[in-house]
Every structure is written in C-alpha cells, then in structure tokens.
C-alpha positions as CSV (number, residue, x, y, z in Angstrom):
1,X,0.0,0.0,0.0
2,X,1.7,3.4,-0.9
3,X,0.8,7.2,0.3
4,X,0.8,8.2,-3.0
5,X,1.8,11.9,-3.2
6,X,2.6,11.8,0.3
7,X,6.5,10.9,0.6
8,X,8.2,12.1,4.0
9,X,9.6,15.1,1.8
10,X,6.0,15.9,0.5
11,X,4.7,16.4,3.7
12,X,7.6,18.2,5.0
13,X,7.2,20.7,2.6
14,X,3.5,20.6,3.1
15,X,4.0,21.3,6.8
16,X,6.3,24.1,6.2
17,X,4.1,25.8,3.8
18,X,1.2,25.7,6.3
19,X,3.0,27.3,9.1
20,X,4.5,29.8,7.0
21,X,1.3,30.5,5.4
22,X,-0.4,30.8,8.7
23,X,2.4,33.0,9.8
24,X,1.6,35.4,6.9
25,X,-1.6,35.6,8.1
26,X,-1.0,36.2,11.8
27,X,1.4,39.1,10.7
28,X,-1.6,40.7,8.4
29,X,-4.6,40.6,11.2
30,X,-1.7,41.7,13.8
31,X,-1.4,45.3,10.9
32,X,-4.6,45.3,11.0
33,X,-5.7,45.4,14.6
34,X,-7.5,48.3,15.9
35,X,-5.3,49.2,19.2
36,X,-9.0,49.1,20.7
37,X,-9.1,45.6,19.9
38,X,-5.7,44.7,20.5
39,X,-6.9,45.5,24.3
40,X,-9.8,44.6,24.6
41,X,-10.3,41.8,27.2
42,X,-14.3,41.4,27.3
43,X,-13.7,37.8,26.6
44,X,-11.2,36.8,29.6
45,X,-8.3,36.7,26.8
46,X,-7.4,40.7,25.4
47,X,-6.4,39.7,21.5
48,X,-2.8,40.2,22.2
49,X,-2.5,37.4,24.3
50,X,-3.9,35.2,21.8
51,X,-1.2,36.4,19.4
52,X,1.4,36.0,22.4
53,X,0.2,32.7,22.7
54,X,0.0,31.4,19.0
55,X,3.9,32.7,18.9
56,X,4.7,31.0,22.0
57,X,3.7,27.5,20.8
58,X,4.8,27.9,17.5
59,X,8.0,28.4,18.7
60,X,7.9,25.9,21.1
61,X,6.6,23.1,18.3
62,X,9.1,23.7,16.0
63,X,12.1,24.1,18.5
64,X,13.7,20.4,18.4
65,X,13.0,19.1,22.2
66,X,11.3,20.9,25.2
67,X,14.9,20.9,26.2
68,X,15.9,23.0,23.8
69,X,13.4,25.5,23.3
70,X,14.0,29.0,24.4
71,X,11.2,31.5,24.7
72,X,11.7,35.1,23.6
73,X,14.0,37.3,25.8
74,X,10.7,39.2,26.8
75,X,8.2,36.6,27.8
76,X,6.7,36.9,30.9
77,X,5.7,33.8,33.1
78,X,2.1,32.4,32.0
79,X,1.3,34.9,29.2
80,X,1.4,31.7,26.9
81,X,-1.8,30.6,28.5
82,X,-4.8,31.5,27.7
C-alpha cells in the first residue's frame, strides 16, 4: 500500500508551507488590529495574548526538544496561556 503523493519530503514541505502560510496571516490581522481591539479583554483573553500565545507555541513546536526551546527574551511567566 503506498501514500501516493505523500512521501516524507512531501509532507515536509506541506508542513512548512502551512505554518509559513499561517504565519503570513498572523502578521496581516496583527497590521490590522484596531489598538481598541488589540486590548480589549471582554472575553477573559485581550487579543494580544492570543497572538502571544500562537507565537509562544509555534516556537515551542518547531524548537527540536522541550529541552531546547528558548522563549523570547521578553516573555513573561504564564502569558502563553490563555
């Protein structure tokens, strides 16, 4: 039985396309945030710590071993979660 299409390179490339795509996009609703917005924290979770937070674990994903990872020099204890 074969995967067709989807080789261990395939997939690779797949992956890295997604994230970068997803990436792009986080940058362009970031731009485009009101600063209201950006604030606001009606909902228990102010819309730039959901952006802290998607940064956070992609980071921490794509670092090679929880041993390894290294959050940015400015993170501040618990703003990953949400």
């Amino acid at each position: 039985m074969g995967y067709g299409l989807w080789t261990s390179k395939n997939m690779k490339a797949a992956f890295i396309s997604q994230y970068r795509a997803g990436l792009k996009m986080l940058i362009e609703v970031i731009d485009k945030c009101t600063d209201r917005v950006w604030e606001e924290d009606s909902s228990g979770a102010a819309y730039w710590r959901t952006v802290s937070h998607a940064l956070f674990y992609t980071g921490f994903y794509l670092s090679q071993s929880v041993d390894t990872f290294i959050p940015w020099e400015n993170h501040s204890t618990d703003y990953n979660q949400l």
